[in-house]
C-alpha positions as CSV (number, residue, x, y, z in Angstrom):
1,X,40.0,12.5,19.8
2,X,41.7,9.5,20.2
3,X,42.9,7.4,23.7
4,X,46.7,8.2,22.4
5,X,46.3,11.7,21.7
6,X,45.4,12.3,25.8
7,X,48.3,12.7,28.1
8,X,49.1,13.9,31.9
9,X,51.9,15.1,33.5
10,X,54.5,12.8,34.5
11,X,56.8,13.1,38.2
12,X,57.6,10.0,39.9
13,X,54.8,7.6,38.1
14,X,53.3,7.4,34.5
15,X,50.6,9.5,34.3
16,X,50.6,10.7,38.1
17,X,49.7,14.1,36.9
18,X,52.7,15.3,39.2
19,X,53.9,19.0,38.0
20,X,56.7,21.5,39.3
21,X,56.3,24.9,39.5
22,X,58.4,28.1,40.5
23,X,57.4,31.7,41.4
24,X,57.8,35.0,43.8
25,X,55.7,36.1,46.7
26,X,56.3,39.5,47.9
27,X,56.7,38.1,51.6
28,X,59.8,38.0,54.0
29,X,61.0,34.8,54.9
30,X,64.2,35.7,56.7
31,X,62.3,34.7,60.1
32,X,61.2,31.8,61.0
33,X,57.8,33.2,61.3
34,X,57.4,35.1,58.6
35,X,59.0,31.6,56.7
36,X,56.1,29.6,57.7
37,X,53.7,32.6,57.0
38,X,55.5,32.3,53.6
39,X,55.4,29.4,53.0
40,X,51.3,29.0,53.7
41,X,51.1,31.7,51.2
42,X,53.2,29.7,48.3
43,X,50.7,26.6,49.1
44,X,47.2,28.5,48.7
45,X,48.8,29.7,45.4
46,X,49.7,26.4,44.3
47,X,46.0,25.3,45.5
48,X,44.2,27.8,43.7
49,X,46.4,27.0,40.7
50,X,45.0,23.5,40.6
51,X,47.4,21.1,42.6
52,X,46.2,18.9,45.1
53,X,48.4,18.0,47.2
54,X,50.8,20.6,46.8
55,X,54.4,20.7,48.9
56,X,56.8,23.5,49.4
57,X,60.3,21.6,48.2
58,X,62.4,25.1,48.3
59,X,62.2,28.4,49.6
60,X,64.3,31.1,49.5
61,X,64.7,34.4,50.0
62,X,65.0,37.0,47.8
63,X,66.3,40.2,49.7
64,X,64.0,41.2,53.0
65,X,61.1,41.5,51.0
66,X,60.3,38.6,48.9
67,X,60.6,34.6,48.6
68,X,61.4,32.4,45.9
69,X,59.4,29.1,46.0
70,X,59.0,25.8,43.9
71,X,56.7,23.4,44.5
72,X,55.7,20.1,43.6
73,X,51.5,18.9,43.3
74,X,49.4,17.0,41.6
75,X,47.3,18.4,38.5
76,X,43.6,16.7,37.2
77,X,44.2,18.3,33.9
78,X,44.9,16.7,30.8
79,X,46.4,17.2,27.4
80,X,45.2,16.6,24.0
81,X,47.6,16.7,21.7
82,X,45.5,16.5,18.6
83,X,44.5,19.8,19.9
84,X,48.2,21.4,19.6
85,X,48.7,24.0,17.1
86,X,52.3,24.4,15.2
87,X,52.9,27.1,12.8
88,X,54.9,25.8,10.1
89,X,58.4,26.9,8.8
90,X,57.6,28.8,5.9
91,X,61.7,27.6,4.5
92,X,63.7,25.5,3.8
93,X,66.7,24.8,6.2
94,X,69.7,25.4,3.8
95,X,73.3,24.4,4.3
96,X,75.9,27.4,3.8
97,X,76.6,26.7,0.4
98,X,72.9,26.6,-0.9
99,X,72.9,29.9,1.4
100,X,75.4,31.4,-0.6
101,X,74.4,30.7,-3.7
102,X,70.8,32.0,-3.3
103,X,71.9,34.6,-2.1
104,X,74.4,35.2,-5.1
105,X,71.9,34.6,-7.9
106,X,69.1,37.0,-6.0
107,X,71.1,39.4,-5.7
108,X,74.6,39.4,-7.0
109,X,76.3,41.1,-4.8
110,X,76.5,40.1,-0.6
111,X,73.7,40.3,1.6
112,X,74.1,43.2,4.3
113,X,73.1,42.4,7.7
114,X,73.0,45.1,10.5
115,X,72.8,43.7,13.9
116,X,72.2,44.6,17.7
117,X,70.6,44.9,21.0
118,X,68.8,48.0,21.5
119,X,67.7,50.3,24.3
120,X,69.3,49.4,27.7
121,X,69.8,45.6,27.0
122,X,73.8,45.0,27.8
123,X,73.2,41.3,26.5
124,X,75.1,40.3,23.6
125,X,75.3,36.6,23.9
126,X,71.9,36.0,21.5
127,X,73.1,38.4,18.6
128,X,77.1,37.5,19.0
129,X,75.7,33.7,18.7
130,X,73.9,34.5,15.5
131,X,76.4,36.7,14.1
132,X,80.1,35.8,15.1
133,X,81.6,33.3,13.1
134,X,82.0,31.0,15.9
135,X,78.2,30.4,16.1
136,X,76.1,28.9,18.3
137,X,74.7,25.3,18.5
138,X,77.9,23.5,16.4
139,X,76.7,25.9,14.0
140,X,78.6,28.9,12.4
141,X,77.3,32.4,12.5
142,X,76.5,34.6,9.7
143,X,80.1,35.8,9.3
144,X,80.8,32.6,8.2
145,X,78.8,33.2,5.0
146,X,81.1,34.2,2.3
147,X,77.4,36.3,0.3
148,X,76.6,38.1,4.0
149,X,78.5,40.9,5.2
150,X,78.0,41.4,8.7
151,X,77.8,44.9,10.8
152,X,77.5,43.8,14.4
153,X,76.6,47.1,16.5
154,X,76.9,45.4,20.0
155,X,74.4,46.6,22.6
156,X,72.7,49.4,24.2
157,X,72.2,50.6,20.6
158,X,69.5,53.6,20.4
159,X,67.2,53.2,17.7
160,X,67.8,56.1,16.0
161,X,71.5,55.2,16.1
162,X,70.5,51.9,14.2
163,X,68.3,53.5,12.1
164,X,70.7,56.1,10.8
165,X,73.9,53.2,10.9
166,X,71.6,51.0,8.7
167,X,70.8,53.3,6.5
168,X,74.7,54.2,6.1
169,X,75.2,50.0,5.4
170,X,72.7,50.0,3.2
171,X,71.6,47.4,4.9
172,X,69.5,44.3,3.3
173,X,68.3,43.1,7.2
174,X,68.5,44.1,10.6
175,X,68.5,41.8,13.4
176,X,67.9,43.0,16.8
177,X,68.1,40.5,20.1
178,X,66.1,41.2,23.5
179,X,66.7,39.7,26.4
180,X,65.5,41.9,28.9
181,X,62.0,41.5,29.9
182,X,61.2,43.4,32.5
183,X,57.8,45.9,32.5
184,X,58.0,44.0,28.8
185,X,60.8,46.1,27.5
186,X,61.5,43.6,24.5
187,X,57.6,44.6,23.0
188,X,58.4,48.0,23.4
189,X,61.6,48.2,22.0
190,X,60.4,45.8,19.2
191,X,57.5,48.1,18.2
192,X,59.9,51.0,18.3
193,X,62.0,49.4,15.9
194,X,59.6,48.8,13.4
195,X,58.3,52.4,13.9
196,X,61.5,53.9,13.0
197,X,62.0,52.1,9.8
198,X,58.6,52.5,8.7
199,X,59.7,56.1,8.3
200,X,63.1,55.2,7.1
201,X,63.4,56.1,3.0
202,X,64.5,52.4,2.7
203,X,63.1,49.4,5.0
204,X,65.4,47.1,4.9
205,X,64.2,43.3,6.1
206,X,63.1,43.4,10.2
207,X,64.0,41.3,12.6
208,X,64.3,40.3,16.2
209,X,64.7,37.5,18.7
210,X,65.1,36.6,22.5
211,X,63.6,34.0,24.8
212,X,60.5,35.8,25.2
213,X,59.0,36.5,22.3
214,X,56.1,34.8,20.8
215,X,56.9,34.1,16.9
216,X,53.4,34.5,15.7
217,X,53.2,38.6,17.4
218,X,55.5,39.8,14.0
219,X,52.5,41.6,12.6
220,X,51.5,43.2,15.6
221,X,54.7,44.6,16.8
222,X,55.8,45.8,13.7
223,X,58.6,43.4,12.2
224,X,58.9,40.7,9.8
225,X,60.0,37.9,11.5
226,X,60.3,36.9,15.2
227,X,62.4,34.2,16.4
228,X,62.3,32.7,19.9
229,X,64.9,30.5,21.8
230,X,66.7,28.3,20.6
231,X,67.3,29.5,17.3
232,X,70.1,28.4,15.7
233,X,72.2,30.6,13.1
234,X,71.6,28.1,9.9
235,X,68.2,29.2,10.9
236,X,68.5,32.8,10.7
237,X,71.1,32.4,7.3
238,X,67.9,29.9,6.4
239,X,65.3,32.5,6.5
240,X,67.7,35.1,5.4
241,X,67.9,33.5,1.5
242,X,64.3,32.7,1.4
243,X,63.2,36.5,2.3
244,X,65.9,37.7,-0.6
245,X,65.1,35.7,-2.9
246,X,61.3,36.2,-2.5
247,X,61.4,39.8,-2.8
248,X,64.4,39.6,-5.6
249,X,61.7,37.2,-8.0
């Protein structure tokens, strides 16, 4: 462990340990009373999270029932870097070209990809950002690959729908986005996705995305690959090549 490899938080100073948090109490705060009593609460949270001094910068509330809070405090704890774990990219970031062209001599013929959100997510933003050719991040999506041919199935899909519409594709990968969280609907969904296709005659290559998955929980839900925010679609196209070509060798 090394002086450099220890940091704090940063707010107004260098090292003032100064941190700014946000969450929901399920107290009223549309009275002035019940504000203050609200307010108390959002501080012996904050307390019992570790800041001292804490302040209440914002409140607001959420409905009759419930207050939205960030505040501002000091934390004692410190960070040691040396101690941070990153999973390496297993690929190669590729430019379209070298896309195409693995894909071509894998396979020779285009690379079908089957995409959607699934269940009762109505958001298409993350899977239209991957897949329309008008991208995401100054980067093209995968219709913009002349060796992938895209299916994008929009959202609300049922899984059985995608199973059975895959299938029907003869599809080489599936990507699924979730960006509903709630009661963690994306796990579920997830893990009924790789459910269905590990009783599908042909499994074609698994995978989903959204803000709130955690990239390392692939084995455990189901699917080959998870990808969290941020991702961009050269990424995706990336990962896409090195998966064929692998299981074309």
């Amino acid at each position: 462990m090394t002086v450099e490899s220890i940091v704090r938080p940063y707010g107004d100073t260098t090292g003032d340990g100064r941190v700014q948090v946000s969450f929901t109490l399920p107290v009223p705060s549309v009275a002035a009373d019940d504000r203050a009593i609200a307010e108390g609460a959002a501080l012996q949270l904050a307390g019992k999270m570790g800041l001292d001094p804490a302040m209440v910068v914002h409140t607001k509330a959420v409905g009759p029932d419930f207050t939205f809070f960030i505040v501002y405090g000091r934390v004692s704890h410190l960070v040691d870097l040396s101690q941070v774990t990153v999973t390496p990219r297993e690929y190669e970031l590729l430019s379209p070209a070298e896309v195409n062209l693995r894909i071509r001599s894998a396979l020779g013929r285009k690379l079908v990809v089957v995409g959607a959100t699934v269940g009762t997510d109505a958001h298409t933003v993350g899977i239209d950002a991957i897949l329309n050719v008008k991208g995401h991040a100054g980067e093209k999506g995968l219709e913009y690959y002349r060796e992938i041919r895209v299916v994008n199935l929009g959202a609300q899909v049922a899984v059985p729908d995608l199973v059975s519409r895959s299938l029907a594709e003869q599809a080489d990968a599936v990507l699924v986005s979730q960006v509903v969280t709630q009661r963690d609907a994306h796990l579920s969904n997830a893990r009924e996705v790789g459910t269905a296709f590990g009783d599908a005659p042909r499994r074609p290559l698994l995978i989903v995305g959204g803000p709130r998955f955690d990239p390392s929980a692939a084995a455990e839900l189901g699917v080959d690959k998870i990808f969290g925010k941020g991702t961009t679609p050269g990424e995706v196209a990336s990962y896409l090549a090195h998966a064929v070509a692998g299981s074309a060798a």
